[in-house]
Residue frames relative to the residue before (quaternion, step in Angstrom):
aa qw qx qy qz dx dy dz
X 1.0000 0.0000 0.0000 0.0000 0.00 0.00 0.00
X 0.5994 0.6554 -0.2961 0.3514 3.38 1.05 -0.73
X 0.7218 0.4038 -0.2565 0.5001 2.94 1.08 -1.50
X 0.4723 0.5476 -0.5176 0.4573 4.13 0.88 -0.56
X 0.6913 0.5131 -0.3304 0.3869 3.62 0.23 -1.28
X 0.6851 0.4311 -0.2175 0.5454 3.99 0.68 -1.02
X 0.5975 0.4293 -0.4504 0.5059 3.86 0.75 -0.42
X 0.6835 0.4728 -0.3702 0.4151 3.73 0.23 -1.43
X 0.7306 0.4601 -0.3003 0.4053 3.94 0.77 -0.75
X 0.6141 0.5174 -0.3211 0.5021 3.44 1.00 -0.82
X 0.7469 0.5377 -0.0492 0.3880 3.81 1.25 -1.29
X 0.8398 0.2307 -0.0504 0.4888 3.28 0.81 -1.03
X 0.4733 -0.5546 0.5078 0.4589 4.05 -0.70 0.76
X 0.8773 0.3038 0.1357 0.3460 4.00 0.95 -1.03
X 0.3556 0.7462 -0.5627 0.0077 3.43 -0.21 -0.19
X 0.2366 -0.6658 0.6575 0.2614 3.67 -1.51 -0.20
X 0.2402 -0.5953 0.7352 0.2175 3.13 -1.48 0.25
X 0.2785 -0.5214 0.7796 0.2070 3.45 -2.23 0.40
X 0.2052 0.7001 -0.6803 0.0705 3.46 -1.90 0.51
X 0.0495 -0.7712 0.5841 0.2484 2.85 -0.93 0.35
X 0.5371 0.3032 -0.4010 0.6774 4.16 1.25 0.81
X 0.2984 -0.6424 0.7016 -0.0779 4.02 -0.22 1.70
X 0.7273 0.4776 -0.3698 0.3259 3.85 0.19 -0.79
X 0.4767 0.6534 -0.3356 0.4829 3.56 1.73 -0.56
X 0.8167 0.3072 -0.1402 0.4680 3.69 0.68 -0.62
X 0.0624 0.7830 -0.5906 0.1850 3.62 0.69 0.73
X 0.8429 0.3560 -0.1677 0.3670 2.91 0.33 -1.60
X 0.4230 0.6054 -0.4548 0.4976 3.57 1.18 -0.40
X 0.5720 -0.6008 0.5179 0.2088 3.80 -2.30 0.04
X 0.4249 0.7378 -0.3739 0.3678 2.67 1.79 1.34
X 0.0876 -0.7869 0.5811 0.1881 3.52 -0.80 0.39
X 0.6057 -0.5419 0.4799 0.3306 3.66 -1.32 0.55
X 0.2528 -0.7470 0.4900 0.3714 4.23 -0.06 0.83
X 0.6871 -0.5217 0.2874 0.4161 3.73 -0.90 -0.24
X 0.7367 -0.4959 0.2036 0.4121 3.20 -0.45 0.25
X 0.5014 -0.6745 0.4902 0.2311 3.73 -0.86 0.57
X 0.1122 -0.7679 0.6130 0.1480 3.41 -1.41 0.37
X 0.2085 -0.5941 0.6951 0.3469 3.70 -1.22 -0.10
X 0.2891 -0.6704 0.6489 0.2142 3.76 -0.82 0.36
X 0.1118 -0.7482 0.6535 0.0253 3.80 -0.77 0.77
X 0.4892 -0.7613 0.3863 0.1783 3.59 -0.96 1.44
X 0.5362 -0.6422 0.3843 0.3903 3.66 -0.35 0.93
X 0.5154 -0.6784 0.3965 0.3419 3.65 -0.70 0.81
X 0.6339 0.5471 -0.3037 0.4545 3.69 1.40 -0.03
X 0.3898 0.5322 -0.4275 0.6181 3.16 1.64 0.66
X 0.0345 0.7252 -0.6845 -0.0665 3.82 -0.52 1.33
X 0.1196 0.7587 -0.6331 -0.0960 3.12 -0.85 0.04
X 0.1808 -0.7667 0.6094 0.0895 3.45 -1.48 1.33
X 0.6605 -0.4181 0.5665 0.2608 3.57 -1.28 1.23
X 0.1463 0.7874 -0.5987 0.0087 3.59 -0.82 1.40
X 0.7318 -0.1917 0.2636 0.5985 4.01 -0.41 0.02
X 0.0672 0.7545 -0.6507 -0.0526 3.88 -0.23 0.62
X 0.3947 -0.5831 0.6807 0.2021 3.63 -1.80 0.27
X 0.3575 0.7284 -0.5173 0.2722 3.65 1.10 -0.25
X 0.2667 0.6264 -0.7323 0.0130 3.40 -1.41 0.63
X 0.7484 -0.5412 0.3121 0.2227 3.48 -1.63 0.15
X 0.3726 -0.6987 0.5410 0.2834 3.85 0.16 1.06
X 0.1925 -0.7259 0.6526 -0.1010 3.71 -1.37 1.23
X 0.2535 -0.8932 0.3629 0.0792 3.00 0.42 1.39
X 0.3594 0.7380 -0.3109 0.4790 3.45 2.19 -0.20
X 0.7815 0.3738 -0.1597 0.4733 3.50 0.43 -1.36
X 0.4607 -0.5133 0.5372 0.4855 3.96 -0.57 1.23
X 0.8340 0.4002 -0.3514 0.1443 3.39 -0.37 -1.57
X 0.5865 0.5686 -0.4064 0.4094 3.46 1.12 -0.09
X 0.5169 0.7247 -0.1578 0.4276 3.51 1.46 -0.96
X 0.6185 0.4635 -0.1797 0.6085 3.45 1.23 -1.35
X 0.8801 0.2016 -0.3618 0.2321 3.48 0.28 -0.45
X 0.2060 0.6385 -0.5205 0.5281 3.42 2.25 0.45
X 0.8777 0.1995 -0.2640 0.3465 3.61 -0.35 -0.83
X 0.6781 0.3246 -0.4382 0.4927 4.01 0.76 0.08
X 0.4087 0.5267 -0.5521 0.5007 3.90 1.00 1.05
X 0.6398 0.5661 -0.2913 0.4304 3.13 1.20 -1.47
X 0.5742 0.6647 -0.2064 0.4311 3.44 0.60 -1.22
X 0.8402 0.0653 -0.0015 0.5383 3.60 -0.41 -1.48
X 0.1025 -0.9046 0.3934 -0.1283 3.97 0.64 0.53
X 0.0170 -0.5752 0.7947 0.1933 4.16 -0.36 0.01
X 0.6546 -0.2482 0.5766 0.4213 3.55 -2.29 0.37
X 0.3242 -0.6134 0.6392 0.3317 2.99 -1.63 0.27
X 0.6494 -0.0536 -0.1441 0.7447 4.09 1.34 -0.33
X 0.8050 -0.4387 0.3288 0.2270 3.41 -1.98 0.12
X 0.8196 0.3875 -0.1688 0.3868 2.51 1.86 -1.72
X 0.8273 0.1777 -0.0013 0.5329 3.03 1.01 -0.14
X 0.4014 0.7392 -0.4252 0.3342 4.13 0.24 0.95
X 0.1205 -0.7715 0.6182 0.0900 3.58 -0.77 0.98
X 0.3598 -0.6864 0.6273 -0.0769 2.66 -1.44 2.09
X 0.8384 0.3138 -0.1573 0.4170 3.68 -1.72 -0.01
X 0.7487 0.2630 -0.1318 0.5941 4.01 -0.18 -1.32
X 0.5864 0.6251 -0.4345 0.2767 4.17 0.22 -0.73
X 0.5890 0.4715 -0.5452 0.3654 3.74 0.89 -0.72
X 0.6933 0.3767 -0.5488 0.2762 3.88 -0.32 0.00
X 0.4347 0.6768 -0.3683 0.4662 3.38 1.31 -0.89
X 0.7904 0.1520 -0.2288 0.5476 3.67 -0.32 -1.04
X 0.5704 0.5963 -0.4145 0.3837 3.63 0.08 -0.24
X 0.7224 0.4223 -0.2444 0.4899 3.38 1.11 -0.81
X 0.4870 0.6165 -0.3565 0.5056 3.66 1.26 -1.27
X 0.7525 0.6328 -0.0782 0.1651 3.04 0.03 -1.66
X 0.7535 0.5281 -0.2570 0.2954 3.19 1.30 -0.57
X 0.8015 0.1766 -0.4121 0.3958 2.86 1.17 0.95
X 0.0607 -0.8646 0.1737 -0.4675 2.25 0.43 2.11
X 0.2479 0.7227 -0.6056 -0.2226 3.78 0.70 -1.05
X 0.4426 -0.5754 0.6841 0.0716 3.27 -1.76 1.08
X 0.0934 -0.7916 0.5974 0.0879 3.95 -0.09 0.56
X 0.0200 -0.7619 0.6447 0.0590 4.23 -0.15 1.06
X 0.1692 -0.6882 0.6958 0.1161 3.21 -1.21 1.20
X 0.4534 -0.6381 0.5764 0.2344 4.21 -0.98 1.35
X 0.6730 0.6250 -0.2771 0.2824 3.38 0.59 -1.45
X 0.7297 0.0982 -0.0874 0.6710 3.44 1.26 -1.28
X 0.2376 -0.8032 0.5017 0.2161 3.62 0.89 0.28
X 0.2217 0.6383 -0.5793 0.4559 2.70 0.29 2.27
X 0.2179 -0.5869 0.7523 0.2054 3.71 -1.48 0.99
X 0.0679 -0.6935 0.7172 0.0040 3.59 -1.62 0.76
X 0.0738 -0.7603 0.6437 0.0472 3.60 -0.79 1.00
X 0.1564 0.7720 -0.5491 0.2793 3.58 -0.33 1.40
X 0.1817 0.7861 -0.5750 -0.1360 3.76 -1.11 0.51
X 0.4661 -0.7566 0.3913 0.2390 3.05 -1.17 0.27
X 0.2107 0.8445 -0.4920 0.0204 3.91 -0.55 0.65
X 0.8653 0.0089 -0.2390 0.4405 3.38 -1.41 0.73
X 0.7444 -0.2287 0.1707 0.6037 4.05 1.28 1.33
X 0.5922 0.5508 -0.2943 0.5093 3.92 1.13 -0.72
X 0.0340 -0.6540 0.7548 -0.0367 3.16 -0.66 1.14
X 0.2854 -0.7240 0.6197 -0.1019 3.68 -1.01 2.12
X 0.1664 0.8135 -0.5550 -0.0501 3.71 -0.31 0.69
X 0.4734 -0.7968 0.3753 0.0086 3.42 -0.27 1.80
X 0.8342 0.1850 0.2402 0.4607 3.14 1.56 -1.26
X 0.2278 0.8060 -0.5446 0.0436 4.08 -0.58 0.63
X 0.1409 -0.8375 0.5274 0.0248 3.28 0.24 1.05
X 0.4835 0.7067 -0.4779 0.1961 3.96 -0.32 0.24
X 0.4383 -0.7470 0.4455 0.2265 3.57 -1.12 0.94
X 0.5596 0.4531 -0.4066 0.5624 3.64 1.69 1.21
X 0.3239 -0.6463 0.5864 0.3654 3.37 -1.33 -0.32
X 0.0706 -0.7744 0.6270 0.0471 3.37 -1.05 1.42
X 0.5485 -0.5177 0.4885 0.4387 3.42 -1.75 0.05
X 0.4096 -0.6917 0.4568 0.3811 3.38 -1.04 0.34
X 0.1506 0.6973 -0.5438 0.4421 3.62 0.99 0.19
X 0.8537 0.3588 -0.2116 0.3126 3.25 -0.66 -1.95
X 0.8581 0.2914 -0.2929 0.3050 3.16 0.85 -1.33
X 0.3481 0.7354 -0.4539 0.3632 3.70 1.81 0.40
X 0.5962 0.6475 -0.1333 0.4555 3.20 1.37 -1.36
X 0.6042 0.3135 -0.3681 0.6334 4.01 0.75 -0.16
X 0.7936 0.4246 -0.3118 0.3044 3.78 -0.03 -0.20
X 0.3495 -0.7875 0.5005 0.0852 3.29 -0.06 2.02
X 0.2605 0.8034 -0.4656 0.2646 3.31 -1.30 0.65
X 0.0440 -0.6972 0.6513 0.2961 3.59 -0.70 0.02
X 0.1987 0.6720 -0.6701 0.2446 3.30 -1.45 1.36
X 0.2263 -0.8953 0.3830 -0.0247 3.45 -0.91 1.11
X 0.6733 -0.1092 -0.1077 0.7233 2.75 1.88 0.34
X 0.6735 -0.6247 0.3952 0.0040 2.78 -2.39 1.63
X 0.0395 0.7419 -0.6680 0.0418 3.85 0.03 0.73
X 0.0161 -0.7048 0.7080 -0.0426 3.88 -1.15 0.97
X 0.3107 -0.7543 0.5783 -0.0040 3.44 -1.05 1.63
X 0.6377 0.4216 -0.3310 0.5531 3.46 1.30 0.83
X 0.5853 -0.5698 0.4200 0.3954 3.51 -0.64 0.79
X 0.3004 -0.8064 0.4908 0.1360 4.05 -0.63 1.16
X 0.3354 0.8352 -0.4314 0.0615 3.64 1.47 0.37
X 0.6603 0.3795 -0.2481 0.5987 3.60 1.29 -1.07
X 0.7754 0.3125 -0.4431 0.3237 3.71 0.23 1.23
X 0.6528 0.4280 -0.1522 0.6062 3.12 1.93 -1.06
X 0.2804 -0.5934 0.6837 0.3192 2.84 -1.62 0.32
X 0.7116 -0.5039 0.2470 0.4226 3.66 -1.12 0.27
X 0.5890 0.5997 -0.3571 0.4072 3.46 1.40 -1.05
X 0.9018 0.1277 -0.2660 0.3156 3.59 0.79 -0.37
X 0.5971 0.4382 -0.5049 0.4432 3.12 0.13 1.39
X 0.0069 -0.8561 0.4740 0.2057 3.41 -0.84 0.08
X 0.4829 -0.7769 0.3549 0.1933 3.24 -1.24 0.93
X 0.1655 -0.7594 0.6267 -0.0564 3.76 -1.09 1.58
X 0.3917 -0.7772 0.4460 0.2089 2.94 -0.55 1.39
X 0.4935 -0.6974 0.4923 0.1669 3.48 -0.81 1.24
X 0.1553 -0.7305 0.6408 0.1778 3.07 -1.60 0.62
X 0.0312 -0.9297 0.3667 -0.0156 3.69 0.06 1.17
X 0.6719 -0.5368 0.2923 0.4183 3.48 0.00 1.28
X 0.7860 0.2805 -0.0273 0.5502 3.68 0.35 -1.52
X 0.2935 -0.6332 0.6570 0.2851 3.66 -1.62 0.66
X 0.1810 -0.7759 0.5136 0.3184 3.55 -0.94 0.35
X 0.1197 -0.8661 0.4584 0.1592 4.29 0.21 0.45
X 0.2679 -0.7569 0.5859 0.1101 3.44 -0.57 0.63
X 0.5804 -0.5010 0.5608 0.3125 3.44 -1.91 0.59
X 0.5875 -0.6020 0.4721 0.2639 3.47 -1.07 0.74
X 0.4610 0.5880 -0.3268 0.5788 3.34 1.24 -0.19
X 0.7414 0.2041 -0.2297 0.5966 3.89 -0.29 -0.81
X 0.3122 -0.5838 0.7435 -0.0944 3.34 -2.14 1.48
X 0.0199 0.8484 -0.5289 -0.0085 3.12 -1.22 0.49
X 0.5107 -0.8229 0.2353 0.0815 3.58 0.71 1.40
X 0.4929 0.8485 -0.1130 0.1558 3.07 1.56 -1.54
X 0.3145 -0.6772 0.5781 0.3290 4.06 0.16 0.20
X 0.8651 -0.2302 -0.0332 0.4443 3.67 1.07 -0.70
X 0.3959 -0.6993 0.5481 0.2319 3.99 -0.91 1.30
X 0.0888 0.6097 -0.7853 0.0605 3.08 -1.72 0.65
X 0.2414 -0.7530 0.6119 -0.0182 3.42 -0.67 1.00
X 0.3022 -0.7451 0.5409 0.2468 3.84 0.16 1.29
X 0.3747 -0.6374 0.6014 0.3028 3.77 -0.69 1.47
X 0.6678 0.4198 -0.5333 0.3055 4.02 -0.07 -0.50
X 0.6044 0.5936 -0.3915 0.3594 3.87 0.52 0.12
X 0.4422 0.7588 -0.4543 0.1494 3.23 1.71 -0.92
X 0.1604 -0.8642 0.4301 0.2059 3.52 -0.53 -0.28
């Protein structure tokens, strides 16, 4: 382990680490990143459930496959402050499989999002436009009364509507001592974990 830990530093501008016991790696050039948020949608965001085209990507069928990986491919960030572009389609592709990918044609968008106890959790917006999130809240049927995004909401929200709850995510994500991260708030997109 030592020597993995001295290659990635000697080798890379960067590296991360997953855990979910951070105390195991003290000694390593790892540091714990800051804390995570879920970002919950001001209640003055209504949003009503219109006709959706959503259906479930099948990673079986090429054609479903092609369009995981030319989303993957020609991408926007999903936020500014944090969002892995280009190299990520194996990353989420792997995470992901169990999963259900949900591919709207209409905005040719993949959304990974579920819904539980009225919480509608969106994890994920993969698309090679910028949309409003409105629109893409609005294809997902469901009963759910409030909005909880697990991805920093900067390139849709302003700050006033959403607020930020610090998350309790299964996995630590640690960073090389080398990489900073400026941010007012971190959210580390669980489908990348590794």
């Amino acid at each position: 382990m030592q020597e993995t830990m001295q290659y990635a530093d000697d080798h890379l501008d960067s590296s991360l680490l997953f855990t979910e016991k951070p105390y195991l790696y003290k000694n390593y050039p790892y540091k714990a990143m800051l804390p995570e948020y879920d970002f919950v949608l001001s209640e003055s965001i209504k949003v009503q459930s219109k006709t959706s085209d959503l259906s479930i990507l099948n990673f079986n069928e090429l054609k479903d496959l092609a369009i995981i990986h030319d989303l993957l491919k020609t991408r926007v960030p999903l936020s500014d402050q944090f969002s892995i572009i280009g190299a990520g389609s194996t990353l989420v592709i792997f995470n992901t499989l169990q999963k259900k990918i949900y591919y709207s044609e209409k905005l040719n968008t993949a959304i990974v999002f579920e819904i539980k106890n009225e919480t509608l959790y969106i994890q994920e917006i993969i698309s090679s436009k910028q949309h409003q999130l409105i629109d893409i809240i609005e294809l997902i049927s469901g009963t759910f009364d409030k909005v909880i995004l697990q991805f920093c909401p900067d390139r849709f929200l302003a700050e006033k509507d959403y607020m930020a709850k610090l998350a309790t995510p299964e996995c630590c994500v640690m960073f090389s001592k080398k990489l900073t991260c400026e941010a007012k708030y971190f959210r580390y997109p669980e489908l990348y974990w590794c």
